[in-house]
C-alpha positions as CSV (number, residue, x, y, z in Angstrom):
1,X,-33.0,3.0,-3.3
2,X,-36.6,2.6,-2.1
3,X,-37.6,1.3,-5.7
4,X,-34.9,-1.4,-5.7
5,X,-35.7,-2.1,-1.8
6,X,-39.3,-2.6,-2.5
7,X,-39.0,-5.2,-5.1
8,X,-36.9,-7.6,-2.5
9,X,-39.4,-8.4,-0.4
10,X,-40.1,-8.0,3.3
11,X,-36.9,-10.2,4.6
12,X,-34.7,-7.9,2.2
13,X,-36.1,-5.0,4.0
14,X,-35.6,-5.7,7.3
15,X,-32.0,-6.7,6.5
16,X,-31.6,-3.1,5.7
17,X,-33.5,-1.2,8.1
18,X,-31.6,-0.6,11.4
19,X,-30.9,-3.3,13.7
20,X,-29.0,-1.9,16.5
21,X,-31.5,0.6,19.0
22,X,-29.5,3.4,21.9
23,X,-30.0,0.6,24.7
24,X,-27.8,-2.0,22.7
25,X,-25.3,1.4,21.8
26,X,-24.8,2.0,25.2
27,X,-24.3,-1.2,26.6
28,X,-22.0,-1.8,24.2
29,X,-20.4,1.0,25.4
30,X,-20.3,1.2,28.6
31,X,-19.1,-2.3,28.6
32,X,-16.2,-1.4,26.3
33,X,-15.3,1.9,28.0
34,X,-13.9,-0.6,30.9
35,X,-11.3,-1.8,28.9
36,X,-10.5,1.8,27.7
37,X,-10.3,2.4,31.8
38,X,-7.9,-0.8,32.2
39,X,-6.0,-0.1,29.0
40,X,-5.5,3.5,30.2
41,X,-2.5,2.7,32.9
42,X,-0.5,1.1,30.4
43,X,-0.8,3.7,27.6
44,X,-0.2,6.8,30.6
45,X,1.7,5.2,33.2
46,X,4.3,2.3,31.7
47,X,7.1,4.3,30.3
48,X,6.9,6.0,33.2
49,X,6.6,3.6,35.5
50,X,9.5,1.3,33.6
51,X,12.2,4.3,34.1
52,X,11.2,5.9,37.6
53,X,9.6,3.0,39.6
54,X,11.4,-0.2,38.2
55,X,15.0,2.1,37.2
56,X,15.3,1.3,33.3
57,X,17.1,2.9,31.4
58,X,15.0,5.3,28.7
59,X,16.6,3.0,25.7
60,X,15.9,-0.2,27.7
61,X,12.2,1.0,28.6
62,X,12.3,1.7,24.5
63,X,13.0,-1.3,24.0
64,X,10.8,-3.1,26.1
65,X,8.0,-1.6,24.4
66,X,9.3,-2.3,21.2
67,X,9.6,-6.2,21.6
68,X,5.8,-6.2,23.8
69,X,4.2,-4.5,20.9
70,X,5.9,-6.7,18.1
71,X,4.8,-9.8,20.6
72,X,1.5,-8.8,20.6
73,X,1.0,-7.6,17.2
74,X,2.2,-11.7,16.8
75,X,-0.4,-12.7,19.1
76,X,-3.4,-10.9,18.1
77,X,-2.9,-12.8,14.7
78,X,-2.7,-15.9,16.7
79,X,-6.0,-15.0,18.8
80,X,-7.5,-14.2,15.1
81,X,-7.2,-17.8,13.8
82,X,-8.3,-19.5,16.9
83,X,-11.1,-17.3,16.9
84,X,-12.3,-18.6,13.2
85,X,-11.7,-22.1,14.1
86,X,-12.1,-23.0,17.0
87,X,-16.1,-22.1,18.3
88,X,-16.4,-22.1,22.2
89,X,-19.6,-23.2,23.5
90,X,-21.2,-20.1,23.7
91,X,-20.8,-18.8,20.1
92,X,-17.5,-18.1,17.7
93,X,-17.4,-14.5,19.0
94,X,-19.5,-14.3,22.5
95,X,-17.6,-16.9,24.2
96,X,-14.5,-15.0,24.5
97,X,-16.3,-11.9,26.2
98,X,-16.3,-13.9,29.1
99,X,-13.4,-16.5,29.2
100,X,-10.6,-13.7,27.7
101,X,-11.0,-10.8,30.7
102,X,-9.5,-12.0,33.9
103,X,-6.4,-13.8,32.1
104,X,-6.1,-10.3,30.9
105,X,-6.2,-9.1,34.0
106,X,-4.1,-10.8,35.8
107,X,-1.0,-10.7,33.5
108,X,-1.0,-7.1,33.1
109,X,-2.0,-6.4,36.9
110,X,2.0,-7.6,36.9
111,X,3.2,-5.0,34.8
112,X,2.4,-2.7,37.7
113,X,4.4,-4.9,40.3
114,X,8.0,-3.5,40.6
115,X,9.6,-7.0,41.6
116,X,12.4,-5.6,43.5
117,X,13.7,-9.6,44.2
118,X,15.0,-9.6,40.4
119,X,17.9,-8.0,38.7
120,X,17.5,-5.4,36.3
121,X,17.9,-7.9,33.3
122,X,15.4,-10.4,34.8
123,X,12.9,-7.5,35.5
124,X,12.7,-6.3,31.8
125,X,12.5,-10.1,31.2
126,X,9.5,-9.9,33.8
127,X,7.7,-7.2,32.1
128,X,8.1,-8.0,28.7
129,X,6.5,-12.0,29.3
130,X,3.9,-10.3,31.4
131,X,2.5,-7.5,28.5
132,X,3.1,-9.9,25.8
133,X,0.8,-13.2,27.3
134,X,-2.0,-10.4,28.6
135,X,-1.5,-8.5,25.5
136,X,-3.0,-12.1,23.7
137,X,-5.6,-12.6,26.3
138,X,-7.1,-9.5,25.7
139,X,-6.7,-10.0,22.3
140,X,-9.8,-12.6,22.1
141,X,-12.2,-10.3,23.8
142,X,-11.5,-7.4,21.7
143,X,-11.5,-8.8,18.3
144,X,-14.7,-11.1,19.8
145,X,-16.6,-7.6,20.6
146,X,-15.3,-5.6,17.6
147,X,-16.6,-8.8,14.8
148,X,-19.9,-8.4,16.9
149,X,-20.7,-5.4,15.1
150,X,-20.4,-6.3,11.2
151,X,-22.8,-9.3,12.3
152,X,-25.9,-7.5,14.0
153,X,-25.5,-4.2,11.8
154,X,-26.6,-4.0,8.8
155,X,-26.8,0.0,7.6
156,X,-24.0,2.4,8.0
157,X,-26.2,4.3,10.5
158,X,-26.0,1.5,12.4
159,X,-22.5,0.9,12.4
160,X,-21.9,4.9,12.9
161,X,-24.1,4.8,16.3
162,X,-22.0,1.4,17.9
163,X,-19.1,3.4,16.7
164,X,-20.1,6.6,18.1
165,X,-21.2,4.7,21.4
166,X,-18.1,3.2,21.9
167,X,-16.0,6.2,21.2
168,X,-18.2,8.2,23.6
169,X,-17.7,6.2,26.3
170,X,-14.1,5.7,26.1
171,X,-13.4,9.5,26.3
172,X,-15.8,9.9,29.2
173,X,-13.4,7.3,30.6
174,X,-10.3,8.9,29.6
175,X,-12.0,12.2,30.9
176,X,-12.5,10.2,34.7
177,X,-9.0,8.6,34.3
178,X,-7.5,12.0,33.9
179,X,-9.2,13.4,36.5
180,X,-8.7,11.0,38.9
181,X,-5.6,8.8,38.6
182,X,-3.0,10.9,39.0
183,X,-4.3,12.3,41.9
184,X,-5.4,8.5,43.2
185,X,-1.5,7.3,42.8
186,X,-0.4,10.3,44.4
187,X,-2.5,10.2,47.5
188,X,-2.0,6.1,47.7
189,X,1.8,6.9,47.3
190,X,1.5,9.7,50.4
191,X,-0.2,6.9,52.8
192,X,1.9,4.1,51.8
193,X,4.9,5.9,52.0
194,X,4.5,8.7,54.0
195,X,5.5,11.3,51.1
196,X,3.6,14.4,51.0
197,X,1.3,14.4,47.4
198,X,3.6,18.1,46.2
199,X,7.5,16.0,46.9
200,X,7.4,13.5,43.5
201,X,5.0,11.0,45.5
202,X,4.7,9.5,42.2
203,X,7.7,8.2,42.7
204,X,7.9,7.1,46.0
205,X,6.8,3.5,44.9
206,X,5.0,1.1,43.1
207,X,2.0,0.8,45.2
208,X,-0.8,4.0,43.7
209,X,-0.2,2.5,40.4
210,X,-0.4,-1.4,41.5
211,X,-3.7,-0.5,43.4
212,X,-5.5,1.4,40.5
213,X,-4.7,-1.0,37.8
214,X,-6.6,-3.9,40.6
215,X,-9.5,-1.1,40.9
216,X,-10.2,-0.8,36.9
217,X,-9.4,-4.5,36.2
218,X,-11.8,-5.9,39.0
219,X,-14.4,-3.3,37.0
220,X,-13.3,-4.2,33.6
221,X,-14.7,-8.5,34.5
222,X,-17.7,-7.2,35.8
223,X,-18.7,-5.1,32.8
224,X,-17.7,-7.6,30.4
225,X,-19.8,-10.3,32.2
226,X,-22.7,-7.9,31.6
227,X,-21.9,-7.6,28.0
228,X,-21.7,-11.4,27.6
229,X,-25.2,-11.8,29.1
230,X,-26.5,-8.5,27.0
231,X,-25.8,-10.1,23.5
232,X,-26.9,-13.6,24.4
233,X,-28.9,-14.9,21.2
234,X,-26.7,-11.9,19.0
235,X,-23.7,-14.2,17.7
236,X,-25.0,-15.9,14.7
237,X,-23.1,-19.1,15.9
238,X,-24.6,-19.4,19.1
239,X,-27.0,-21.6,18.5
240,X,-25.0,-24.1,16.9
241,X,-22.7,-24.2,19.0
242,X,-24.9,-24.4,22.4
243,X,-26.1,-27.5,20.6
244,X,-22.7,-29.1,19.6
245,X,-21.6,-28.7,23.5
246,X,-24.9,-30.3,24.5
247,X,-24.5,-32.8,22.7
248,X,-21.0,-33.8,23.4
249,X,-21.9,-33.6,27.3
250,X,-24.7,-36.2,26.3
251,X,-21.6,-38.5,25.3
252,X,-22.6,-38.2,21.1
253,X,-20.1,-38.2,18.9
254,X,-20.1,-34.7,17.2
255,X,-19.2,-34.3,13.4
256,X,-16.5,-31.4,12.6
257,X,-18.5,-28.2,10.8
258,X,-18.9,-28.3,7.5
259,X,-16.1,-26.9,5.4
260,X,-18.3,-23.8,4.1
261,X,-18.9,-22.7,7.7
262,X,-15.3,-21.9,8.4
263,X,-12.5,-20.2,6.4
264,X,-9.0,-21.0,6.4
265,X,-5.8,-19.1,6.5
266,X,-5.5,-18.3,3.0
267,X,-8.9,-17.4,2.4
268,X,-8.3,-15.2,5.4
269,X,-5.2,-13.7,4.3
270,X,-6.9,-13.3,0.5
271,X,-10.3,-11.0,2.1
272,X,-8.0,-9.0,4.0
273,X,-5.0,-8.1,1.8
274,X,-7.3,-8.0,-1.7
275,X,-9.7,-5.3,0.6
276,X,-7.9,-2.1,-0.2
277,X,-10.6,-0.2,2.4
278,X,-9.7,-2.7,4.9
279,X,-5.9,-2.2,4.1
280,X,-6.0,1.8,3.9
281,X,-8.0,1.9,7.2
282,X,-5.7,-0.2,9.6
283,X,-2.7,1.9,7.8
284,X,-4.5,5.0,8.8
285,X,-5.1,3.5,12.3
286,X,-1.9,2.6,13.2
287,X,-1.0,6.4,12.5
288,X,-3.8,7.6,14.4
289,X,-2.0,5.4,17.6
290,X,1.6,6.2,16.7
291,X,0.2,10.1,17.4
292,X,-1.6,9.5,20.3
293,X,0.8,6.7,22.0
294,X,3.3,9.3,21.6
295,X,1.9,12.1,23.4
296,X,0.6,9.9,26.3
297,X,4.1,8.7,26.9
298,X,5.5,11.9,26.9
299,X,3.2,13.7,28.7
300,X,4.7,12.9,32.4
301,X,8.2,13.6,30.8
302,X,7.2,17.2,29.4
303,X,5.1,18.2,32.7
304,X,7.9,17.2,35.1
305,X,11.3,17.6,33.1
306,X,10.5,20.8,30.2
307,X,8.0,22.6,32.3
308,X,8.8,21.3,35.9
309,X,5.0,20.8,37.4
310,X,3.9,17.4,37.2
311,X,0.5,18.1,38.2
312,X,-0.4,20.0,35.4
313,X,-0.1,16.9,33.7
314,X,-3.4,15.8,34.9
315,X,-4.8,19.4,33.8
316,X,-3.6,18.5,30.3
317,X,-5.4,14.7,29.8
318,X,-8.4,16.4,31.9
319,X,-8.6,18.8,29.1
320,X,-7.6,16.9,26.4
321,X,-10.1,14.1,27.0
322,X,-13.0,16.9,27.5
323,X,-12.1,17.7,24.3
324,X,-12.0,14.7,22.9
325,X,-15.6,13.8,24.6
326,X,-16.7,16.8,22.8
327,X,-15.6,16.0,19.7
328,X,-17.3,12.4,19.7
329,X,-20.7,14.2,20.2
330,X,-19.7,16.7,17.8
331,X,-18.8,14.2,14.6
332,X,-21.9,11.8,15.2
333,X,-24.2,14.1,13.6
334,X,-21.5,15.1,10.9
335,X,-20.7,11.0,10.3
336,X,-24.6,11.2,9.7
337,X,-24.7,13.8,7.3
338,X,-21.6,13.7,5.1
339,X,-20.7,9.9,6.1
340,X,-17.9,7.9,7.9
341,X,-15.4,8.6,5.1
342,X,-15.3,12.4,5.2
343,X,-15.8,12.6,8.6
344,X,-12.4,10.6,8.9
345,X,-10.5,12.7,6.8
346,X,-11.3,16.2,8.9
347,X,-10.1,14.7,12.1
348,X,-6.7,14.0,10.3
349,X,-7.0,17.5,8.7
350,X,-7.7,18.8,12.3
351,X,-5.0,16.7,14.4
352,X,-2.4,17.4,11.3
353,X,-2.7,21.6,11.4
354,X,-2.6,21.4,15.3
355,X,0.6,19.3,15.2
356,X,2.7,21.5,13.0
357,X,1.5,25.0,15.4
358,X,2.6,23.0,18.9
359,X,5.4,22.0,16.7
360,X,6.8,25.9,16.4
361,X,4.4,27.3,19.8
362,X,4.3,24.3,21.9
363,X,7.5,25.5,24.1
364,X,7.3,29.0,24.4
365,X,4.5,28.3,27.7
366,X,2.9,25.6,28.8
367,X,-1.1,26.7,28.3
368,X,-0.1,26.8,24.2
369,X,1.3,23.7,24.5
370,X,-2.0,22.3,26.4
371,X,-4.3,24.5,23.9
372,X,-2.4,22.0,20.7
373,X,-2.5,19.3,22.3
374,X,-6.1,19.5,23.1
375,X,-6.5,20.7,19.4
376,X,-4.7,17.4,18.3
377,X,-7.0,15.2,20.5
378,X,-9.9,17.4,18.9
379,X,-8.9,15.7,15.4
380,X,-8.4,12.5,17.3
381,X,-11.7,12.1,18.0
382,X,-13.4,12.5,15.1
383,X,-11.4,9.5,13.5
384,X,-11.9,7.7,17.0
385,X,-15.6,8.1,16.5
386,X,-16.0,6.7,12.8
387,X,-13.5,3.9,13.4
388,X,-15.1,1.2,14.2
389,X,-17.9,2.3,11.5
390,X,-15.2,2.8,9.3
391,X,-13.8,-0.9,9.7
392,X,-17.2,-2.3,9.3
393,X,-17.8,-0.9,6.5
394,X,-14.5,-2.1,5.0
395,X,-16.0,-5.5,5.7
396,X,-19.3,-5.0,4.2
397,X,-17.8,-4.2,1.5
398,X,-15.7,-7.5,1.4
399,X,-18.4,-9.4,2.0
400,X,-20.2,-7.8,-1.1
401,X,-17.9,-8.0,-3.5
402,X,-16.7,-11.7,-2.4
403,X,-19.5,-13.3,-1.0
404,X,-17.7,-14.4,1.9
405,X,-15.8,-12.8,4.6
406,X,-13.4,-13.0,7.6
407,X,-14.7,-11.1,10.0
408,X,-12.8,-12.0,12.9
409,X,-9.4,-12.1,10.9
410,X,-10.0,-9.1,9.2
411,X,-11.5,-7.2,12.5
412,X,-8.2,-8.5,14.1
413,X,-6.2,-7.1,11.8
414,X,-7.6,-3.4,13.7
415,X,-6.1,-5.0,17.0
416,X,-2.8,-4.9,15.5
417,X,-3.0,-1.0,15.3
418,X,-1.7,-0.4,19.5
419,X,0.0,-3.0,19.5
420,X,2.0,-2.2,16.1
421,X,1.8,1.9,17.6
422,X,3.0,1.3,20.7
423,X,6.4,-0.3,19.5
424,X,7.0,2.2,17.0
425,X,5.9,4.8,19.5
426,X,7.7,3.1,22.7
427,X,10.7,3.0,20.2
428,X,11.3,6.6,19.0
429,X,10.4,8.0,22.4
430,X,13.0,5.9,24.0
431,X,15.6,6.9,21.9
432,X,14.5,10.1,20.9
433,X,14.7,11.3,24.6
434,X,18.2,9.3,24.3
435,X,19.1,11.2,21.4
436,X,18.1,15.0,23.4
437,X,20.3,14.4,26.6
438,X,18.0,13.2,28.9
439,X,18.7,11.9,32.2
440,X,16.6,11.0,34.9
441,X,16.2,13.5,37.1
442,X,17.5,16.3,36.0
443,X,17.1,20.2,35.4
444,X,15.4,21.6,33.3
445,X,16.0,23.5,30.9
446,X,15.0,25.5,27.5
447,X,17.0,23.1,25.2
448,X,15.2,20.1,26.8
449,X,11.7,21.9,26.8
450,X,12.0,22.1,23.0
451,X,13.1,19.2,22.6
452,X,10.3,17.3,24.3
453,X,8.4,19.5,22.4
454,X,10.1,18.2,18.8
455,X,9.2,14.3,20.0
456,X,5.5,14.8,21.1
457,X,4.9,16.8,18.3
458,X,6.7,16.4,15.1
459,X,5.7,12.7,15.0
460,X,1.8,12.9,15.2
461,X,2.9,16.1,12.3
462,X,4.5,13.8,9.6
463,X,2.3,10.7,11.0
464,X,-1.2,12.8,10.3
465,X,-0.1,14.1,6.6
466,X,1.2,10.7,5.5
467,X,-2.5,9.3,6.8
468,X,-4.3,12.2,5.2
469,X,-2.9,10.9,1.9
470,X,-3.1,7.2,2.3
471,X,-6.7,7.5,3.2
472,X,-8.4,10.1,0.9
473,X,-7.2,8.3,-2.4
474,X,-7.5,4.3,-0.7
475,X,-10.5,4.5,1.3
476,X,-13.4,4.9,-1.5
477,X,-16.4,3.9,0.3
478,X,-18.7,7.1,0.3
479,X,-22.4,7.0,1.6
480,X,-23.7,6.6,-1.6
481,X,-21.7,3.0,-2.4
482,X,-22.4,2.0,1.0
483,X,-26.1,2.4,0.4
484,X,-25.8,0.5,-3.2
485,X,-23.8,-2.5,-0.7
486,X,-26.2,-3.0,1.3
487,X,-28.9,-3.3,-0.9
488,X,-26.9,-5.9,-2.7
489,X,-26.4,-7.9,0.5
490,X,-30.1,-7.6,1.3
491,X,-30.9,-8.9,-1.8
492,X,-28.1,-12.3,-1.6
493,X,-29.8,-12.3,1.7
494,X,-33.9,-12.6,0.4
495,X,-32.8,-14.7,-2.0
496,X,-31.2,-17.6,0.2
497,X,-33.7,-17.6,2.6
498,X,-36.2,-18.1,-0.3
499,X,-33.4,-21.1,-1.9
500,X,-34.0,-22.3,2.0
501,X,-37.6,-22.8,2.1
């Protein structure tokens, strides 16, 4: 490559040496970890809260997840287009780090009010309207901060240490939540209501788990107001469109972009269904969340129904999340070595073989059953870490063999993956627990064990060997052809700034 480098110039070269240092990695993410904090009641706490604080039923709490996540996976489409046509004044993509947040915040802050004043009908009515409107707001943000990095990377080393960054910081998030929530809505729980932590405080009332979503959501503006101010000068469209509000507050009469600088929905839909990587990847993503949405929602069920100590349940996302913390640390220096691609397909190898031992161990004692688990979100996390990576590289690859790109749309497209995951998810744990018997609050037993045992781990099973599949023949972008990309787009790029001059 060095040959091919040297003869582009010095503005090809520094398109392709590394742009993005450790400081920029780690703000970027420690200000996405917040989210990941934010996020973290909903993907732990709904189901559970929906059946034992609000009294759905399992099929109606099924389907309320169902219908949010098909609302949002709407939505985040939605969010997508506005994104590519409509350019705040603050840049296409930074704008919405700051504006997006506490709209977010505020809607799903009410999906942790149980409002008792409604009927059972009205409630699920309640909680659908509120996860589906702050499901869009945060929307914006995400798919503005996730399009941020195909813009200011520009290697696959690069792309693996935003990646890696980001992953890192969410599991040393998820290893705090774990840690700490359950225990936080328990002792909240005891004060408000007077229940001592060891009698089911956690379901004395709404109030621990209305009071920690406030904590992490207040936390969750401030970091992405830090972000916001951290990038300033990093979203291409800045500039231009600091200048276009300017002028407009001047009174001047500001002409609409020119055509080339926006795409439109067909040439949106065209990038993203004609980029097999791009296609193979979000497939392979939603799979990843169907796995991990379905263990997170069972997790209270099996800890307080199959093996009757609910505490333990904190034990298990402590572990698992250590584990997964690990496993980010551990797969940066693989990603860097063998590449995103194969790095990708061991943590499906991993989470798959894990999946299929809990499957026939997982209810014989509860410290096998936390050993898979742990084990799955081992696997997890080395797809966790490359993803991000992974996506970029999907659009690089766009980029290179179209010469134009969708960023937003296409990075949007990766947004759809919890939302799609958690109705799929929401939906077969609903009825699968239908289908078993359950009933809240009742005994356990060794027919429900297993069966708890069948849902949290024979779907990640079949969900992990269908992705293995899908991705090792669809998703061809080895080191090697990303190295020949980005040469390519190094060389479009010397030769327009010299067409400029």
């Amino acid at each position: 490559m060095s040959e091919k480098v040297s003869q582009l110039g010095d503005r090809a070269v520094s398109a392709i040496q590394n742009n993005v240092g450790q400081a920029l990695g780690l703000i970027y993410g420690l200000g996405m970890l917040t989210w990941t904090a934010f996020n973290q009641m909903n993907s732990n706490y709904w189901s559970y809260f929906l059946t034992e604080i609000c009294g759905l039923e399992p099929t109606v709490m099924g389907t309320v997840k169902a219908v949010t996540g098909v609302g949002e996976w709407f939505f985040v489409i939605i969010a997508a287009i506005i994104i590519e046509r409509v350019w705040l004044k603050h840049g296409q993509y930074r704008s919405w780090l700051l504006v997006a947040p506490p709209a977010t915040f505020v809607c799903l802050l009410m999906t942790f009010v149980d409002p008792v004043f409604l009927d059972m009908g009205a409630k699920t009515a309640w909680m659908i309207f509120f996860q589906i409107v702050g499901g869009f707001f945060s929307s914006f943000f995400m798919i503005a901060a996730t399009s941020i990095v195909p813009v200011i990377s520009r290697t696959e080393a690069d792309r693996t240490l935003l990646s890696q960054r980001k992953a890192q910081g969410n599991m040393l998030v998820k290893v705090l939540f774990a840690a700490i929530s359950l225990p936080a809505i328990l002792a909240i729980n005891g004060l408000v209501y007077r229940v001592p932590a060891g009698e089911n405080a956690q379901n004395a009332g709404p109030a621990g788990f209305t009071v920690l979503a406030l904590v992490f959501g207040i936390i969750m503006i401030v970091m992405f107001v830090v972000m916001y101010k951290r990038i300033d000068g990093m979203d291409p469209t800045q500039k231009i469109c600091e200048e276009r509000a300017a002028a407009k507050k001047r009174g001047e009469k500001v002409p609409p972009l020119a055509a080339g600088e926006k795409v439109g929905l067909g040439e949106m839909l065209k990038y993203w269904l004609t980029n097999l990587p791009a296609v193979i990847g979000l497939f392979a993503e939603i799979i990843r969340f169907v796995a991990q949405m379905t263990i997170q929602s069972m997790a209270m069920y099996v800890f307080t129904y199959a093996f009757g100590d609910v505490a333990m349940a904190a034990v298990m996302l402590t572990a698992c999340n250590v584990t997964g913390l690990v496993a980010t640390f551990v797969s940066e220096p693989v990603a860097r070595k063998v590449g995103i691609r194969a790095t990708y397909l061991v943590g499906i190898g991993v989470s798959f073989a894990f999946s299929v031992v809990c499957l026939f161990v997982g209810a014989s004692s509860m410290m096998a059953f936390i050993v898979c688990i742990c084990g799955i979100y081992f696997g997890m996390n080395f797809m966790n870490g490359t993803m991000m990576g992974m996506q970029s590289n999907a659009i690089a690859y766009g980029e290179w063999r179209d010469g134009k790109t969708a960023k937003a749309f296409i990075m949007s497209t990766f947004q759809w993956c919890p939302k799609i995951a958690n109705a799929v998810a929401g939906l077969l744990t609903g009825f699968g627990l239908a289908a078993i018997g359950f009933v809240s609050g009742m005994e356990a037993s060794p027919e429900l064990a297993q069966g708890m045992v069948n849902i949290i781990c024979l779907i990640p099973a079949v969900c992990f060997g269908v992705a293995f599949a899908a991705f090792f023949f669809g998703y061809r972008l080895t080191p090697k052809k990303m190295e020949q990309i980005a040469v390519d787009l190094a060389a479009r790029e010397a030769e327009k700034g010299a067409d400029g001059k």
